[in-house]
N, C-alpha and C positions, 0 to 999 in steps of 0.2 A: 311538468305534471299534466296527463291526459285532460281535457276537459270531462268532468260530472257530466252523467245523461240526464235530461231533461224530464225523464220519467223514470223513476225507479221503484220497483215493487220488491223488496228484498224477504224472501224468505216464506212468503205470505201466507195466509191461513185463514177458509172463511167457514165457518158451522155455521145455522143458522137451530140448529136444533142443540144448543149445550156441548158441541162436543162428542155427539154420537155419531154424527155423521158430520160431509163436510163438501165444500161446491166448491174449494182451493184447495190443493194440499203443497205446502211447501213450495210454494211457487215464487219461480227469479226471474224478472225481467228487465231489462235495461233499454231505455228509447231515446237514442238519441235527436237531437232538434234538429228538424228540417226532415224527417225520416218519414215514410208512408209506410206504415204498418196496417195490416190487412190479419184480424184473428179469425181462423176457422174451426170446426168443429163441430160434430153433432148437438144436438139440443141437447140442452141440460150439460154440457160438456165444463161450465164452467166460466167461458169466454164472454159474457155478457158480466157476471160476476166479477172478473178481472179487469176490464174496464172502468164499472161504477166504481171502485177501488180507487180510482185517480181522481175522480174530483168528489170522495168522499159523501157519495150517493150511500155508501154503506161503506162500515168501517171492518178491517181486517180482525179476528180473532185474536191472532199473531203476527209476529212479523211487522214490519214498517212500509209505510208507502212514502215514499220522496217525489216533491215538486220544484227541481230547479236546486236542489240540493237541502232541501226544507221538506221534514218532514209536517204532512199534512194536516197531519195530528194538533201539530200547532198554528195552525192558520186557520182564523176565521170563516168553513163551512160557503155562508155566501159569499164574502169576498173571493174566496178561490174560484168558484165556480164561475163566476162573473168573469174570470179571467183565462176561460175555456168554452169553448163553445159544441154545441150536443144538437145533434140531427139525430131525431127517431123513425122508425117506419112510422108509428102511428102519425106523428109530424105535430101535433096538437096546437094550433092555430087554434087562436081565442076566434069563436066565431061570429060574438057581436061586434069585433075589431075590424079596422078598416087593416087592408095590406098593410100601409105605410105607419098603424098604429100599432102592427102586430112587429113591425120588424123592429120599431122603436123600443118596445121596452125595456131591455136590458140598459141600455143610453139613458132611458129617463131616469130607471133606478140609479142611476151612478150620477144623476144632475146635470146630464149634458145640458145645455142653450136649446131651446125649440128650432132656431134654424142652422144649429147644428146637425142636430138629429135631421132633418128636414135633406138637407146636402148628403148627409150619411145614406138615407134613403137610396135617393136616385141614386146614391155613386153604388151602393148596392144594385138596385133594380137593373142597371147596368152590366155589374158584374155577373150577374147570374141570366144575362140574357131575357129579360122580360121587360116589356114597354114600361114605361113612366108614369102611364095612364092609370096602369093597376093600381097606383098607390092609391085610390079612393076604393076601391071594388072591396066587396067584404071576401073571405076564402071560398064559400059556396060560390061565385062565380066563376070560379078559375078551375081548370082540370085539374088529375090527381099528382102528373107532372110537375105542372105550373104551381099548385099547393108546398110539393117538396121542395125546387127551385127556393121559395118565400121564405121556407124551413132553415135552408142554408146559409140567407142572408139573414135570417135571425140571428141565426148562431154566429155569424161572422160581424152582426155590430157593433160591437164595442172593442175588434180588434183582438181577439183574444188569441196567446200565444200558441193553442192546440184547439184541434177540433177532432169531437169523440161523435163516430157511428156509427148508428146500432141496428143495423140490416135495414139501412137507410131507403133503401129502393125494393124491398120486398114485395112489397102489393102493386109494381107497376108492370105495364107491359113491358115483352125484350126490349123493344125499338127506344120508350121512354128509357128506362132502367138503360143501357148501354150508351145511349146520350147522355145522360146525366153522372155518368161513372165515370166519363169521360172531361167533362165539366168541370167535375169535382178534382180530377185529377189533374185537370190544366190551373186550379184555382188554387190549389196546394202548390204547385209549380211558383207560381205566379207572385202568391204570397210569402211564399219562405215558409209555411206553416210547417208542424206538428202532425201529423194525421193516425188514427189509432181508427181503423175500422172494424166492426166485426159480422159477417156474412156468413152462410151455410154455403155458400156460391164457389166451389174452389177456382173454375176458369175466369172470374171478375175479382177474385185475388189475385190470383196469377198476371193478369192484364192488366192491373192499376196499381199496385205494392210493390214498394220496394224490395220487403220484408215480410216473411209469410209466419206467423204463427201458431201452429196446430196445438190443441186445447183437447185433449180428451182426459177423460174420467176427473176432472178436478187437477189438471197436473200438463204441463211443457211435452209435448211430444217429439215437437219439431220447430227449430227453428233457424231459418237461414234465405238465402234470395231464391224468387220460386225459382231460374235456372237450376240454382242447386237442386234442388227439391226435387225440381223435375228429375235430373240428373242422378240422383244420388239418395233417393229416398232414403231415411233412416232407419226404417221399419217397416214390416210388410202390412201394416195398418197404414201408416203414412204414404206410402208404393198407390195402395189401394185407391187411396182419396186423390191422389195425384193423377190417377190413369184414367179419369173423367175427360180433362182439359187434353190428354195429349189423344184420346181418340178422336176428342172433336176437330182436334188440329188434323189428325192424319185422313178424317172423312173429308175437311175441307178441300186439302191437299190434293185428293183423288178426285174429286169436282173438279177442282180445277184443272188438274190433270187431263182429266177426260177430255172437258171441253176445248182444250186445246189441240186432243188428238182424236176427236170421235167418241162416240158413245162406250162409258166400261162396258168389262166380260159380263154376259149374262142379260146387258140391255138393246132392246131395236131401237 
């Protein structure tokens, strides 16, 4: 008998106005463990909505959400969540906290040992490439980089079996944002994790996801590995959103082209 997916959203359904309208409509998804999921979509498309769904940030109208073969519905709200970890763009670093006091909380809530949490620290600070030293610094001292970095190791304190986020690196420059996607993606490798992200970005889908997504009007567009996607779009909305990442691919290509043979047609 197949293994259960480790996320299951079966059927779903989110109003937030009674039923006259709706930010889900009848939406199935399945996530299996260990998988990089990357959700895309316009604003308002629903894909931030379908996420909060899994660790019961807001609950479904209809329909079931499953964790691990348990529906969510009956699991204790903070317990759950404690057992998934959540990177935002805004990042929300307590800011009279010290680093090493921000990435502890989740640990202390659960009773860790102070030189528990203390060891978890560095072996984080570590993991996510930032010195040791930061653990005293409060977050106004550190870049907006180095803030998110701290974001990540929050989330990843106490271990938890998935990790959900939510246009994690929007407000950073390319150079940070494509370092840290990168990170991120060697950290999910690393760990064996869960990863559910959700971006407006399709070529940093495309380049860090297993499994791509597409969320429009409240409802599954598309979903399948960006290859295929690239390849096989399933609709000429989905074709559309896909042909961002393959121009940038085919501009690079001719750079590099060039440079290899002389300046392109039309340049001295």
């Amino acid at each position: 008998m197949p293994e259960a997916p480790l996320i299951d959203l079966a059927d779903v359904s989110v109003s937030f106005d009674g039923g006259r309208s709706f930010a889900l409509s009848d939406v199935s998804l399945a996530i299996d463990a260990g998988t990089f999921v990357a959700m895309v979509g316009p604003s308002g498309s629903g894909k931030t909505t379908a996420m909060k769904l899994i660790n019961r940030l807001i609950d479904p109208s209809s329909g079931e959400v499953r964790f691990g073969g348990v529906s969510v519905a009956q699991v204790d709200a903070p317990a759950l969540r404690r057992r998934i970890g959540y990177v935002f763009q805004g990042i929300g670093l307590f800011p009279h906290m010290t680093i090493a006091e921000n990435i502890g909380v989740t640990p202390r809530l659960l009773g860790w040992p102070p030189a528990e949490i203390a060891a978890r620290v560095d072996e984080l600070l570590d993991l996510v490439e930032l010195p040791r030293s930061f653990a005293t610094r409060l977050p106004a001292a550190l870049s907006g980089g180095q803030r998110q970095r701290v974001g990540v190791a929050r989330a990843l304190a106490a271990r938890p079996q998935v990790m959900l986020m939510d246009e994690p690196f929007g407000a950073l420059d390319p150079l940070t944002r494509d370092s840290l996607g990168t990170a991120c993606r060697a950290l999910h490798d690393k760990l064996g994790m869960t990863t559910v992200m959700v971006t407006h970005d399709m070529q940093e889908a495309v380049l860090l996801a297993d499994r791509i997504v597409v969320v429009t009007a409240g409802r599954v567009a598309a979903d399948d590995t960006p290859a295929a996607l690239m390849a096989r779009p399933p609709s000429a909305e989905v074709a559309a959103m896909m042909e961002m990442p393959r121009r940038q691919a085919e501009r690079i290509r001719a750079l590099m082209d060039a440079g290899d043979g002389g300046a392109p047609a039309g340049r001295s």
